[in-house]
PDB file of N, CA, C, O and CB in Angstrom:
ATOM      1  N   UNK A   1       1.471   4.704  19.049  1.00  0.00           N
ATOM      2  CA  UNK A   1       1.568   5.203  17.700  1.00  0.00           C
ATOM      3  C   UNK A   1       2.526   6.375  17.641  1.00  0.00           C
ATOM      4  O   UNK A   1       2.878   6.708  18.773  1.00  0.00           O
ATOM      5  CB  UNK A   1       0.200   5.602  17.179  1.00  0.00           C
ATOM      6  N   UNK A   2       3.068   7.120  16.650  1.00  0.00           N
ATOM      7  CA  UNK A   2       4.056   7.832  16.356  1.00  0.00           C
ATOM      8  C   UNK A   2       3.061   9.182  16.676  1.00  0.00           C
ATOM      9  O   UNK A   2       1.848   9.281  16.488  1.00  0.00           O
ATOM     10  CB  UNK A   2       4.791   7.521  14.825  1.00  0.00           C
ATOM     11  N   UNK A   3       3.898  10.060  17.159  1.00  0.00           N
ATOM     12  CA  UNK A   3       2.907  10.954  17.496  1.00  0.00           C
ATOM     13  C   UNK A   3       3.956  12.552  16.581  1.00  0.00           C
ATOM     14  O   UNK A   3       4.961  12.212  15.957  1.00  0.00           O
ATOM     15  CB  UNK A   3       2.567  10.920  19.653  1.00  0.00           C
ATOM     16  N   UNK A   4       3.792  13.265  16.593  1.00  0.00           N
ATOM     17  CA  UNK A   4       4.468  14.635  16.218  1.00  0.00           C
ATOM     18  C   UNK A   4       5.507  14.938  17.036  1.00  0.00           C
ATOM     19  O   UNK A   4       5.492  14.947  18.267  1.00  0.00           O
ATOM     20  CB  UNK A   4       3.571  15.799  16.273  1.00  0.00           C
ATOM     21  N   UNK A   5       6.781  15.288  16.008  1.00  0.00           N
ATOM     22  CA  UNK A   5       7.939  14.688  17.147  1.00  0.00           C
ATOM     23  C   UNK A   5       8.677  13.392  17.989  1.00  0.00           C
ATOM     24  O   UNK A   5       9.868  13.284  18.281  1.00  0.00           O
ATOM     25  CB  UNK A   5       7.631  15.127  17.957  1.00  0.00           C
ATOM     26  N   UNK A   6       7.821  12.670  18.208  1.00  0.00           N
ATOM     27  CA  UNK A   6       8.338  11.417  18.654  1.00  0.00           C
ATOM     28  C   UNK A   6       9.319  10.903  17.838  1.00  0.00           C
ATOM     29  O   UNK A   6       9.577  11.078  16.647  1.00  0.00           O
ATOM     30  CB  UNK A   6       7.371  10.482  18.786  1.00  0.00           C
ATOM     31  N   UNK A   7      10.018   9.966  19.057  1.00  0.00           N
ATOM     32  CA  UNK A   7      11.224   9.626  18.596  1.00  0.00           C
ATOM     33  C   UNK A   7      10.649   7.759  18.804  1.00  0.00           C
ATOM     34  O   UNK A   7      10.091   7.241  19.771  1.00  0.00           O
ATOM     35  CB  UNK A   7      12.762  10.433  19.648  1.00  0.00           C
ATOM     36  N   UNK A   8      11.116   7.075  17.331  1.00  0.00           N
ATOM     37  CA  UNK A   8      10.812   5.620  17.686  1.00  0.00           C
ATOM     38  C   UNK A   8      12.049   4.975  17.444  1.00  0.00           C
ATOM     39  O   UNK A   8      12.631   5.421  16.456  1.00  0.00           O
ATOM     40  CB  UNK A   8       9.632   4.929  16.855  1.00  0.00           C
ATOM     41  N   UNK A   9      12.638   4.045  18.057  1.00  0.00           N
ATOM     42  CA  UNK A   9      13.207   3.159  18.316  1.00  0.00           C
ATOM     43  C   UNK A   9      13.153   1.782  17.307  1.00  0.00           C
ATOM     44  O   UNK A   9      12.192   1.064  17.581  1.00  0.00           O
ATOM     45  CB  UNK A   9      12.831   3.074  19.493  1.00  0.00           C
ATOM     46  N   UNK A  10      13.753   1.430  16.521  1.00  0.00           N
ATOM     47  CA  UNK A  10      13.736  -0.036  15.514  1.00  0.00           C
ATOM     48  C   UNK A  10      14.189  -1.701  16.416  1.00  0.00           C
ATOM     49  O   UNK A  10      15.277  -2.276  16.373  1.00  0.00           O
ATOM     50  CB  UNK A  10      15.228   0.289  14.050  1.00  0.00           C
ATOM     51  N   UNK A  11      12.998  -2.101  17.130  1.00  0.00           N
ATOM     52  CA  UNK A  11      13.191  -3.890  17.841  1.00  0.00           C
ATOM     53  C   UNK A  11      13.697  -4.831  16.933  1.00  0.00           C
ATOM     54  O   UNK A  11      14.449  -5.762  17.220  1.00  0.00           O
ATOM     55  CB  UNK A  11      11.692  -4.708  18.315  1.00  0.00           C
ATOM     56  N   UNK A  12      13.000  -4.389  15.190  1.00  0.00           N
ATOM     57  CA  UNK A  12      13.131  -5.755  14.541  1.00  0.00           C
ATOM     58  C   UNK A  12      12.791  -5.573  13.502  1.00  0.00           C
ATOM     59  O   UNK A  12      11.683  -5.038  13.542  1.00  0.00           O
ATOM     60  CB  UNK A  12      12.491  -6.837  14.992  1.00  0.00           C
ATOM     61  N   UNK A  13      13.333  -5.806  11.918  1.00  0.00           N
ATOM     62  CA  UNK A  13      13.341  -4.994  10.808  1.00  0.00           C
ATOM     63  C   UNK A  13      13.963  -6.032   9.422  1.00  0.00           C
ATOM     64  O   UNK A  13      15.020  -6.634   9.233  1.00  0.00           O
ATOM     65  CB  UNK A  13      14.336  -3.575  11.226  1.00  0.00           C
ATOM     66  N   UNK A  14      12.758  -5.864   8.673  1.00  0.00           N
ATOM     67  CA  UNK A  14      13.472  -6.462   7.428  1.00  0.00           C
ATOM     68  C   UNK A  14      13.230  -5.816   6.369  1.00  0.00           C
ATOM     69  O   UNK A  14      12.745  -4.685   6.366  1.00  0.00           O
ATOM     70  CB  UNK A  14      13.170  -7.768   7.110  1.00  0.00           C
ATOM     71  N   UNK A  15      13.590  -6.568   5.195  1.00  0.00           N
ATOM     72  CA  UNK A  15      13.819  -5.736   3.786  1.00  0.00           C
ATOM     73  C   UNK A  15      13.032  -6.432   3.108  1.00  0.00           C
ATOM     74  O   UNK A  15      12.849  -7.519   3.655  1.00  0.00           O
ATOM     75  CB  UNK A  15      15.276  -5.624   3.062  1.00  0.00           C
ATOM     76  N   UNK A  16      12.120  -6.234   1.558  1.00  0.00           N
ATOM     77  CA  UNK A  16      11.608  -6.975   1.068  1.00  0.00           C
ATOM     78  C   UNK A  16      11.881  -6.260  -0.213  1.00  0.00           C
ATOM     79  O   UNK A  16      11.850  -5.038  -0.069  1.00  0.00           O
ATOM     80  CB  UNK A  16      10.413  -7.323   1.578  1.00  0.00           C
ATOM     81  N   UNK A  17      12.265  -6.869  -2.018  1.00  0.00           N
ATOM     82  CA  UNK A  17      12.317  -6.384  -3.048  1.00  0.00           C
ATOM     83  C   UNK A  17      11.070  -7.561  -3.610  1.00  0.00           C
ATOM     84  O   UNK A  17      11.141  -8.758  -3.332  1.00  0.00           O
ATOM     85  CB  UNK A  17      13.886  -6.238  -3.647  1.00  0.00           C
ATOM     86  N   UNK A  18      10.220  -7.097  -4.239  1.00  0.00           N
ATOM     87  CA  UNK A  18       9.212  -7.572  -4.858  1.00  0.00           C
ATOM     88  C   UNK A  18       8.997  -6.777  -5.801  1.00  0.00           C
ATOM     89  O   UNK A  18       8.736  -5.604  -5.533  1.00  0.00           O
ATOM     90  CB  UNK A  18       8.209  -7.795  -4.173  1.00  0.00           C
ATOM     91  N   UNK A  19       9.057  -7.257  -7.243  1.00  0.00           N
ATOM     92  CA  UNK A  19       8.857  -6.802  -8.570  1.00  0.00           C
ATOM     93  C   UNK A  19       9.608  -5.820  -8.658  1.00  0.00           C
ATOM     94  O   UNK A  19      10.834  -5.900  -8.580  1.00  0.00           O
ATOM     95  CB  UNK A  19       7.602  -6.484  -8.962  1.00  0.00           C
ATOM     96  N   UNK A  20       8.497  -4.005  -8.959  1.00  0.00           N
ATOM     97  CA  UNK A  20       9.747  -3.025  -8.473  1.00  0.00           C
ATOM     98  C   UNK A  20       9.455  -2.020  -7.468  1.00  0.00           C
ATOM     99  O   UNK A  20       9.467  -0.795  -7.590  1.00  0.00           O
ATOM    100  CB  UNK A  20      10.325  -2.197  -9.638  1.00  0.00           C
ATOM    101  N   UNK A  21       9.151  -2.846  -6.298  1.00  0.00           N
ATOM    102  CA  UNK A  21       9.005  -2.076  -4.903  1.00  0.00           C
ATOM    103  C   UNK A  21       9.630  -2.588  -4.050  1.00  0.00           C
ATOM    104  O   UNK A  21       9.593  -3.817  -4.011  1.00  0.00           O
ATOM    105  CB  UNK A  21       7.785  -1.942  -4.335  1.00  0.00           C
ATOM    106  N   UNK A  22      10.270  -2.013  -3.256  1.00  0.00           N
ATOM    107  CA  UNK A  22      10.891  -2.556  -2.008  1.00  0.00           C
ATOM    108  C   UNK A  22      10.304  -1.797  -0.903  1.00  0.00           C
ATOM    109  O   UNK A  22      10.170  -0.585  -0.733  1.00  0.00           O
ATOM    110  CB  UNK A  22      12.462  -2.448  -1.986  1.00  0.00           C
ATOM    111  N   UNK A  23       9.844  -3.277   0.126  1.00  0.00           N
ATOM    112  CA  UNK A  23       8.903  -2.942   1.206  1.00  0.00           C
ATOM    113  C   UNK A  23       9.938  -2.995   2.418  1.00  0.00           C
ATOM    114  O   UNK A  23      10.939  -3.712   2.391  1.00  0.00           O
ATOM    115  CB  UNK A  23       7.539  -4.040   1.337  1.00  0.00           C
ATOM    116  N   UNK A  24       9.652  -2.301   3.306  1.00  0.00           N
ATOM    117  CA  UNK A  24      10.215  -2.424   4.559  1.00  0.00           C
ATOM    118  C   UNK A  24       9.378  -2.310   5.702  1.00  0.00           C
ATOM    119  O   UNK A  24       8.529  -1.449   5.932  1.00  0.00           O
ATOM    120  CB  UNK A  24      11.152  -1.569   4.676  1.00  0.00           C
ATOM    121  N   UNK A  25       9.859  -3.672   6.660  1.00  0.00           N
ATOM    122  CA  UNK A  25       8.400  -4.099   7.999  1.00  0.00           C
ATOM    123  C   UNK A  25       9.483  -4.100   9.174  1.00  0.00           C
ATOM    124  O   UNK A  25      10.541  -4.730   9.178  1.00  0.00           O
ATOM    125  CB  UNK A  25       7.277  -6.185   7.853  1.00  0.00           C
ATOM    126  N   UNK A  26       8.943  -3.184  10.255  1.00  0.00           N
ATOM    127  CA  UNK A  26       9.528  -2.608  11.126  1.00  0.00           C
ATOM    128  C   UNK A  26       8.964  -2.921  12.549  1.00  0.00           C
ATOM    129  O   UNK A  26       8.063  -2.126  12.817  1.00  0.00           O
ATOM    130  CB  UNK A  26       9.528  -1.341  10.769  1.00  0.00           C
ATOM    131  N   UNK A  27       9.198  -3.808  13.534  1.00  0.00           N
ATOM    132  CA  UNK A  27       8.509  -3.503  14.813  1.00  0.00           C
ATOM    133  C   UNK A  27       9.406  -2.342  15.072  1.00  0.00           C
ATOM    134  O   UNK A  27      10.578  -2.344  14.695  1.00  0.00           O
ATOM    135  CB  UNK A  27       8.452  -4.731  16.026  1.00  0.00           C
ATOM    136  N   UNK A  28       8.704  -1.069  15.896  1.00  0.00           N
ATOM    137  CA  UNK A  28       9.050  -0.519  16.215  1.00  0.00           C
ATOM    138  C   UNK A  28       8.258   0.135  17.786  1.00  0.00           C
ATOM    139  O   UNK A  28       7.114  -0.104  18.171  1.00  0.00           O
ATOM    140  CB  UNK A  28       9.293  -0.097  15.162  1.00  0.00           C
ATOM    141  N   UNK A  29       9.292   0.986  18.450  1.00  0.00           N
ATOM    142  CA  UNK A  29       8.427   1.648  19.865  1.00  0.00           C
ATOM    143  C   UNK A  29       8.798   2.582  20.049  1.00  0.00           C
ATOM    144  O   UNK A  29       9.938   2.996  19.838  1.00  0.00           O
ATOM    145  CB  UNK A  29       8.433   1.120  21.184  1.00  0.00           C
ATOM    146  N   UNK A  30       7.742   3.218  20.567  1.00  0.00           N
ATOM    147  CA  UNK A  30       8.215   5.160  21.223  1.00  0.00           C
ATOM    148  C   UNK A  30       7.388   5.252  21.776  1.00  0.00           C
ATOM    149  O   UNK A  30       6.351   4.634  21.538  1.00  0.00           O
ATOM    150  CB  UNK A  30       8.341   6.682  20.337  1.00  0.00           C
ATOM    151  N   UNK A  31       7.553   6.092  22.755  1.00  0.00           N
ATOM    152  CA  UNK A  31       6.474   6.504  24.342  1.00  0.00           C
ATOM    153  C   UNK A  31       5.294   5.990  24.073  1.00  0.00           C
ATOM    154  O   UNK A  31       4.783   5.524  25.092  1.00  0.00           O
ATOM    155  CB  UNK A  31       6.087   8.277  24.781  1.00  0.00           C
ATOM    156  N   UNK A  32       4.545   5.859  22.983  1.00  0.00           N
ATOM    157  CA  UNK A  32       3.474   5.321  22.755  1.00  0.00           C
ATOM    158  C   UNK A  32       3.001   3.606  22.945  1.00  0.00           C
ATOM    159  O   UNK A  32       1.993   2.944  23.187  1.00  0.00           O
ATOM    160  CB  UNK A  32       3.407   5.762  21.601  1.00  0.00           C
ATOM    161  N   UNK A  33       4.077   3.466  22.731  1.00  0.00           N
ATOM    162  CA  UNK A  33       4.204   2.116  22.679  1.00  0.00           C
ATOM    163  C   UNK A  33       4.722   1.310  21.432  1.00  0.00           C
ATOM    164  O   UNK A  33       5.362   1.905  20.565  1.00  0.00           O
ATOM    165  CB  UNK A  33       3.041   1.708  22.976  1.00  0.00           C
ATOM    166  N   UNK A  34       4.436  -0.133  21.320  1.00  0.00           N
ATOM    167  CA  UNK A  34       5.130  -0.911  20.102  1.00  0.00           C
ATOM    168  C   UNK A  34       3.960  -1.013  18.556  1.00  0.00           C
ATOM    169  O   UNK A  34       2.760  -1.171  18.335  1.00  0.00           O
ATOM    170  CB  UNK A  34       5.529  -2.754  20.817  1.00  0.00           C
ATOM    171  N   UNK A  35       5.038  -0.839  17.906  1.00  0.00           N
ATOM    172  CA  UNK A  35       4.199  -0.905  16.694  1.00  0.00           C
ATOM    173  C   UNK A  35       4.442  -1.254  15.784  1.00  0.00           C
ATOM    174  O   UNK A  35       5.645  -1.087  15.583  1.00  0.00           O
ATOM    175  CB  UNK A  35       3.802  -0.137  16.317  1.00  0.00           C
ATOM    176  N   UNK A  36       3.658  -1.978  14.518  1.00  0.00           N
ATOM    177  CA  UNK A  36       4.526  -2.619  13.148  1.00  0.00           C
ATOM    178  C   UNK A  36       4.176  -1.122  12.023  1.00  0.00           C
ATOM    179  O   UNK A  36       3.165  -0.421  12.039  1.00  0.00           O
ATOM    180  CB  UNK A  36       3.594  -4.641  12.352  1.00  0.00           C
ATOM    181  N   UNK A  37       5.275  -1.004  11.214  1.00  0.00           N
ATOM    182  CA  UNK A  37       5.153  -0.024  10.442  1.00  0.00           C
ATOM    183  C   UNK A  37       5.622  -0.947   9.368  1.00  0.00           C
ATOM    184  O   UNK A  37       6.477  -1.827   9.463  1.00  0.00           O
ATOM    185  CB  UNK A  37       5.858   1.320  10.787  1.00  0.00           C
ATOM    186  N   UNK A  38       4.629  -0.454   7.906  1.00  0.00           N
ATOM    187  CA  UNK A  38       5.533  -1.572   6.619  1.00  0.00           C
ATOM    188  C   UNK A  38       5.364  -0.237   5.974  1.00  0.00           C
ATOM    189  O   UNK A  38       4.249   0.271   6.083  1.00  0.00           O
ATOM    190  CB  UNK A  38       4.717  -3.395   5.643  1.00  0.00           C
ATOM    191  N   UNK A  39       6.211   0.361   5.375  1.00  0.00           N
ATOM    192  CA  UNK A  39       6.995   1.330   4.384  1.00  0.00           C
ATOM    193  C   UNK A  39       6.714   0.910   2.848  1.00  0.00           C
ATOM    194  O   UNK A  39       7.354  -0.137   2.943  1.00  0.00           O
ATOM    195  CB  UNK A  39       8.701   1.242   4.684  1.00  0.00           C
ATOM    196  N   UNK A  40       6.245   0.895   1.450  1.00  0.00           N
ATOM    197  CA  UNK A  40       6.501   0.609   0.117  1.00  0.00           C
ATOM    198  C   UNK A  40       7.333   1.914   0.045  1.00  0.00           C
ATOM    199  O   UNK A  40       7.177   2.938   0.710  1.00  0.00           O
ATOM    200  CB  UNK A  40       5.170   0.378  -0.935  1.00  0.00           C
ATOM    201  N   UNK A  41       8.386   1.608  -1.050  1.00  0.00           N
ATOM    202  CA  UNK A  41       8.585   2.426  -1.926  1.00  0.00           C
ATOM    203  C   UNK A  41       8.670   1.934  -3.243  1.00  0.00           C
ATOM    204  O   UNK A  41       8.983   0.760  -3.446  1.00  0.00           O
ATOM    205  CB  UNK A  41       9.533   3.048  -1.613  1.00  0.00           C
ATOM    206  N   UNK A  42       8.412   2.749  -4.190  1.00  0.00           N
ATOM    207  CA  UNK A  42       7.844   2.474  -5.615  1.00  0.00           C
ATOM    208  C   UNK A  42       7.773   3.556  -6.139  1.00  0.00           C
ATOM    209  O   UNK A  42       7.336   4.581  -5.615  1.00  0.00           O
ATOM    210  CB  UNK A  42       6.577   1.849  -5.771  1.00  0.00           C
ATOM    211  N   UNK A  43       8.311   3.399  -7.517  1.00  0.00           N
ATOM    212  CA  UNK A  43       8.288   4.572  -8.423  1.00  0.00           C
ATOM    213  C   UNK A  43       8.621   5.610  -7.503  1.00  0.00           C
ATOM    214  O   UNK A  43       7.569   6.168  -7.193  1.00  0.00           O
ATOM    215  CB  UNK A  43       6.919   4.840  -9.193  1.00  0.00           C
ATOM    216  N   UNK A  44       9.745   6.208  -6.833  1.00  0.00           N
ATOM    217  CA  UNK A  44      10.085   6.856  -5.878  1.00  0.00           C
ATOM    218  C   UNK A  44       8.981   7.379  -4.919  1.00  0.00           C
ATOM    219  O   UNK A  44       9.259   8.461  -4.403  1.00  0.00           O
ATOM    220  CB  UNK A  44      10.806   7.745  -6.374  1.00  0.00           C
ATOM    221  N   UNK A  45       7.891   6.884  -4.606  1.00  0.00           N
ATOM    222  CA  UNK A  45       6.895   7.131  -4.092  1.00  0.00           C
ATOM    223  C   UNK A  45       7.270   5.814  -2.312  1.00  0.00           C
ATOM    224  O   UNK A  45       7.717   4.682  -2.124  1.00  0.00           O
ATOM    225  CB  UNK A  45       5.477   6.839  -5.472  1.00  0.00           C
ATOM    226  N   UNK A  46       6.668   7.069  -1.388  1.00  0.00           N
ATOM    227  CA  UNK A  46       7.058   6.268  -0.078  1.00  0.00           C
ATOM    228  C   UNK A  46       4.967   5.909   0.472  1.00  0.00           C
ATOM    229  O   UNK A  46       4.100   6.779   0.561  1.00  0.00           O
ATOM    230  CB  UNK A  46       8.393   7.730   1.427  1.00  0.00           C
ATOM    231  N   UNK A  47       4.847   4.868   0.642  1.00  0.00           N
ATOM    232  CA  UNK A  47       3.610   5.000   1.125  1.00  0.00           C
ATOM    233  C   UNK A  47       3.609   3.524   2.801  1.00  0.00           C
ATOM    234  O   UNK A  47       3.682   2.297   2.738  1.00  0.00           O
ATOM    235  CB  UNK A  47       2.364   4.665  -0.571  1.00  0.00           C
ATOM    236  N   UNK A  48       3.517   4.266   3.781  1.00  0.00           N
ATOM    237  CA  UNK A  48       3.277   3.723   5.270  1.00  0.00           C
ATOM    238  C   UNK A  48       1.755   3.324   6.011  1.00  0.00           C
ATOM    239  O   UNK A  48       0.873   4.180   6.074  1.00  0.00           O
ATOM    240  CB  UNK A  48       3.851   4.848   6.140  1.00  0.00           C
ATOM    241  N   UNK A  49       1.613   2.344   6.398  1.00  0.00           N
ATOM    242  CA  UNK A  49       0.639   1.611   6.914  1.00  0.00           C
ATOM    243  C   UNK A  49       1.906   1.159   8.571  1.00  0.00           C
ATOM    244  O   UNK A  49       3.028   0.655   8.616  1.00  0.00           O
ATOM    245  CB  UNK A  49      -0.027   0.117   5.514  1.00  0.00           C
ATOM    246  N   UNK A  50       0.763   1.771   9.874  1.00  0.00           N
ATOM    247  CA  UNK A  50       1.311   1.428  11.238  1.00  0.00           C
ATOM    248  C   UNK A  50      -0.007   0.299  11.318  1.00  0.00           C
ATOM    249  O   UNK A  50      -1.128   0.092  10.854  1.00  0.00           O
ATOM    250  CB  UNK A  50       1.454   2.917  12.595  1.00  0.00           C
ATOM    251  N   UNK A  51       0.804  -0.144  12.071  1.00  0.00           N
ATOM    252  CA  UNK A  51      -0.285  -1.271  12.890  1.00  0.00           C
ATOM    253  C   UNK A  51      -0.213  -0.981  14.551  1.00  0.00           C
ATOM    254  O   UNK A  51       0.928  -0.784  14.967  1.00  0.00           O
ATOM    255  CB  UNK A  51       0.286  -3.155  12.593  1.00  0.00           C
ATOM    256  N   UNK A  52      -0.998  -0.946  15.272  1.00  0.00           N
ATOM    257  CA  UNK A  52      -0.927  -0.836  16.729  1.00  0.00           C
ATOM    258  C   UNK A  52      -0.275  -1.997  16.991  1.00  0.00           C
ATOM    259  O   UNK A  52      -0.517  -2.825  16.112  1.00  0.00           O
ATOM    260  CB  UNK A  52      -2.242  -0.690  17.505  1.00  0.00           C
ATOM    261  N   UNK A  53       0.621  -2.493  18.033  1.00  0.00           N
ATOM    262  CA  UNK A  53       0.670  -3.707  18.599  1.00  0.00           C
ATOM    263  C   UNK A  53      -0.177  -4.621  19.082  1.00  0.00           C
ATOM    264  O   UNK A  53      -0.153  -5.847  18.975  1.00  0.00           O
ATOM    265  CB  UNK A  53       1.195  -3.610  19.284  1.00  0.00           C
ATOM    266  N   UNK A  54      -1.209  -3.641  19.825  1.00  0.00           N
ATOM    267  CA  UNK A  54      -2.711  -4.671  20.028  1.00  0.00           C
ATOM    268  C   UNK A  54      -3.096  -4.919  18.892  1.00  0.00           C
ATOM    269  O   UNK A  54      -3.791  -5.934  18.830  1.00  0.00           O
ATOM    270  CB  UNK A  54      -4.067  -4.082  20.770  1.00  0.00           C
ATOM    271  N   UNK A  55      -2.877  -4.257  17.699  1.00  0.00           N
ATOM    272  CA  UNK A  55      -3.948  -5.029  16.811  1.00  0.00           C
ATOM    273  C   UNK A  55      -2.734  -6.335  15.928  1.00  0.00           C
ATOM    274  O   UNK A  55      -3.170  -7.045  15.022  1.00  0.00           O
ATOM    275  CB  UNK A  55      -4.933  -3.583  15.422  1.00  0.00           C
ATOM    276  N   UNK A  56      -1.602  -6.409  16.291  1.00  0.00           N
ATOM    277  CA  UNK A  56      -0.811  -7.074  15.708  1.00  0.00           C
ATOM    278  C   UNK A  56      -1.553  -8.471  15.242  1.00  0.00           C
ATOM    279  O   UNK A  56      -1.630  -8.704  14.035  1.00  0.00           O
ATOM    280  CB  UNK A  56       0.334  -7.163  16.560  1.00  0.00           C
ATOM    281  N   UNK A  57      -2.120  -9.434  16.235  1.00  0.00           N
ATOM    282  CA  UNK A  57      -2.729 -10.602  16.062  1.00  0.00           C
ATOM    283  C   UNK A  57      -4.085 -10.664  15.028  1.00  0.00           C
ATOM    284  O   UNK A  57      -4.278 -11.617  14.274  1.00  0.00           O
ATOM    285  CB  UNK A  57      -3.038 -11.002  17.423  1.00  0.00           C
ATOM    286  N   UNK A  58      -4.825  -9.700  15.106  1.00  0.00           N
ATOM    287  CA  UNK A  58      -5.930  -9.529  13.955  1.00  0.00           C
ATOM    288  C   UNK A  58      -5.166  -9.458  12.234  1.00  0.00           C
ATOM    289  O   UNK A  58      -5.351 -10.142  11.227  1.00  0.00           O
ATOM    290  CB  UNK A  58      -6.846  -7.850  14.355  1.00  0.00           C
ATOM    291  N   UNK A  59      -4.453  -8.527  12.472  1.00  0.00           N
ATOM    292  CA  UNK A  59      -3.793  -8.371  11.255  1.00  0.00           C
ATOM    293  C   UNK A  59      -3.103  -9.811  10.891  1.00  0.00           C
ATOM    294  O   UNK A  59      -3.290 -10.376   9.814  1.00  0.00           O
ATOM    295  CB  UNK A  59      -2.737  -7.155  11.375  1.00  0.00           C
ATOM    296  N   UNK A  60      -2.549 -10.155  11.597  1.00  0.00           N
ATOM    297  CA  UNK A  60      -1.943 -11.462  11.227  1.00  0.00           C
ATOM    298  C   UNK A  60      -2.942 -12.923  11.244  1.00  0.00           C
ATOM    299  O   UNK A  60      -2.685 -14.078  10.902  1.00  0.00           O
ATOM    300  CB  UNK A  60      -0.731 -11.624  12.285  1.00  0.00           C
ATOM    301  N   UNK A  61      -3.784 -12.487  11.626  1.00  0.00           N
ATOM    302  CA  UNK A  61      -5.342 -13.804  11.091  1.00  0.00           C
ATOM    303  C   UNK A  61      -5.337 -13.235  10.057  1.00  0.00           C
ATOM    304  O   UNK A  61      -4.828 -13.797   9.087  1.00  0.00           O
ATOM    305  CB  UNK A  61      -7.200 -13.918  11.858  1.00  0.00           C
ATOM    306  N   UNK A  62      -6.003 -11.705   9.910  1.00  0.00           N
ATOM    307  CA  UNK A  62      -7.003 -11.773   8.342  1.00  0.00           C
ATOM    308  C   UNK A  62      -5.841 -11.676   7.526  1.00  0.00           C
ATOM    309  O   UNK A  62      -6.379 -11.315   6.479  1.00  0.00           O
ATOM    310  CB  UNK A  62      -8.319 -10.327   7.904  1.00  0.00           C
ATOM    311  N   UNK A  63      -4.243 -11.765   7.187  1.00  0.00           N
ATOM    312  CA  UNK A  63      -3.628 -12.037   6.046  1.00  0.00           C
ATOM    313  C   UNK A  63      -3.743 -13.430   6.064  1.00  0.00           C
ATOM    314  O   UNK A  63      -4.031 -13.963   4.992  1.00  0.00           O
ATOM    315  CB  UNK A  63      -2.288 -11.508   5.907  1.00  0.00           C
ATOM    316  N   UNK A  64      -3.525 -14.378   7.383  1.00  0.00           N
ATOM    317  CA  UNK A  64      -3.657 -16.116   7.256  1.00  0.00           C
ATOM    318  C   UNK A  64      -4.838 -16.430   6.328  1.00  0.00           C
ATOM    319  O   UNK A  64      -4.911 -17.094   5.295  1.00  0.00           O
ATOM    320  CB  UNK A  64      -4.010 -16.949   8.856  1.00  0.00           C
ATOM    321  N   UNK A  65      -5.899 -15.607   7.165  1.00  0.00           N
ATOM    322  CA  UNK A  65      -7.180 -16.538   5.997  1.00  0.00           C
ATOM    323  C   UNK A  65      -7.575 -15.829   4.546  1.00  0.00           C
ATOM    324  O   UNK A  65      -8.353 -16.289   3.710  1.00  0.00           O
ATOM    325  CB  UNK A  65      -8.963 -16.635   6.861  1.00  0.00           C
ATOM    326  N   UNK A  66      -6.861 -14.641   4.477  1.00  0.00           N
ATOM    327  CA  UNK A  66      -6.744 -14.348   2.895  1.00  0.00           C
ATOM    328  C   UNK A  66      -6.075 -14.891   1.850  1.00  0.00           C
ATOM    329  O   UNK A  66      -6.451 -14.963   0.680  1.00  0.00           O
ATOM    330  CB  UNK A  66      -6.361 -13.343   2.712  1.00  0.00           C
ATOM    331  N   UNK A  67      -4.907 -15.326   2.410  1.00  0.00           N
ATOM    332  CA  UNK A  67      -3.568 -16.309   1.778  1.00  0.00           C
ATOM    333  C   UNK A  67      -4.226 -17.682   1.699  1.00  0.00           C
ATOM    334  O   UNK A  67      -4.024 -18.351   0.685  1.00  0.00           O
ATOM    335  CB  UNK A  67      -1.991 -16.429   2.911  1.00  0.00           C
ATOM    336  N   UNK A  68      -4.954 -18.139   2.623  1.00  0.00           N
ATOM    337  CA  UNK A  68      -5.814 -19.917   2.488  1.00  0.00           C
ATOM    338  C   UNK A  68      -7.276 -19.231   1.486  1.00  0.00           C
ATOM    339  O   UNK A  68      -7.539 -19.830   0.443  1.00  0.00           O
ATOM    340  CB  UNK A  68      -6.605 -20.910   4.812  1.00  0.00           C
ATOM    341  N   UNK A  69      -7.930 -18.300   1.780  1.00  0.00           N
ATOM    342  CA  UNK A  69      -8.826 -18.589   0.915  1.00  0.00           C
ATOM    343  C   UNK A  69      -8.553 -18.459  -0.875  1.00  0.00           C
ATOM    344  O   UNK A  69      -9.353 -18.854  -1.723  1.00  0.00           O
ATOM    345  CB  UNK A  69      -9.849 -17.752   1.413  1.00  0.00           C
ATOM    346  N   UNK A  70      -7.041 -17.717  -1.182  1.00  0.00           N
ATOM    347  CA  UNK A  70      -6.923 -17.339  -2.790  1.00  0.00           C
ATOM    348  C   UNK A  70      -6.463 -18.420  -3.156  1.00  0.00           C
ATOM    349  O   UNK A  70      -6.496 -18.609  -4.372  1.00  0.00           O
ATOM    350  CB  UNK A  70      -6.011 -16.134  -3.329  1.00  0.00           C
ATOM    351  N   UNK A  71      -5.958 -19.361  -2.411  1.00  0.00           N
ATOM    352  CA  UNK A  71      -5.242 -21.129  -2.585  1.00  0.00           C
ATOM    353  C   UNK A  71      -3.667 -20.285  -3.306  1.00  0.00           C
ATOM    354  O   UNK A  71      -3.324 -20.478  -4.472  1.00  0.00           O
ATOM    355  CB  UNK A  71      -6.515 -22.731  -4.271  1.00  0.00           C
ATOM    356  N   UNK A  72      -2.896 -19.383  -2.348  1.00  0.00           N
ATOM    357  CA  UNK A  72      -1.792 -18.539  -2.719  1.00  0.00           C
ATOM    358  C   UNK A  72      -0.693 -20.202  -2.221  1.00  0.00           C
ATOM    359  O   UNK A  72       0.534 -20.181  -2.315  1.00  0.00           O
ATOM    360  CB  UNK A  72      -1.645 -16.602  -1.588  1.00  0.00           C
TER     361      UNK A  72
END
């Protein structure tokens, strides 16, 4: 995880414009290790959610079975 000071590194990075926010999803790593960071910005407002890398695979079930259960 990003710690005070740390310096992270960008593996793999995209852009997303949806309605009027543009999201940005980041693997990223620093001494801590690898991590997904997704960025909103909106209404000039910046708001960040990290994901650990271990938890990468959980996160990516419970959006699978949230997306199958809304019939998205």
């Amino acid at each position: 995880m990003k710690r005070e000071g740390a310096r992270s590194r960008v593996i793999s990075s995209d852009k997303l414009h949806i309605e009027n926010k543009t999201i940005f999803v980041d693997l990223k790593e620093n001494d801590g290790g690898r991590f997904l960071q997704i960025a909103e910005i909106s209404n000039d407002r910046r708001s960040t959610v990290v994901i650990p890398h271990s938890g990468l695979d959980s996160f990516l079930e419970s959006i699978q079975k949230i997306t199958r259960n809304s019939n998205l």
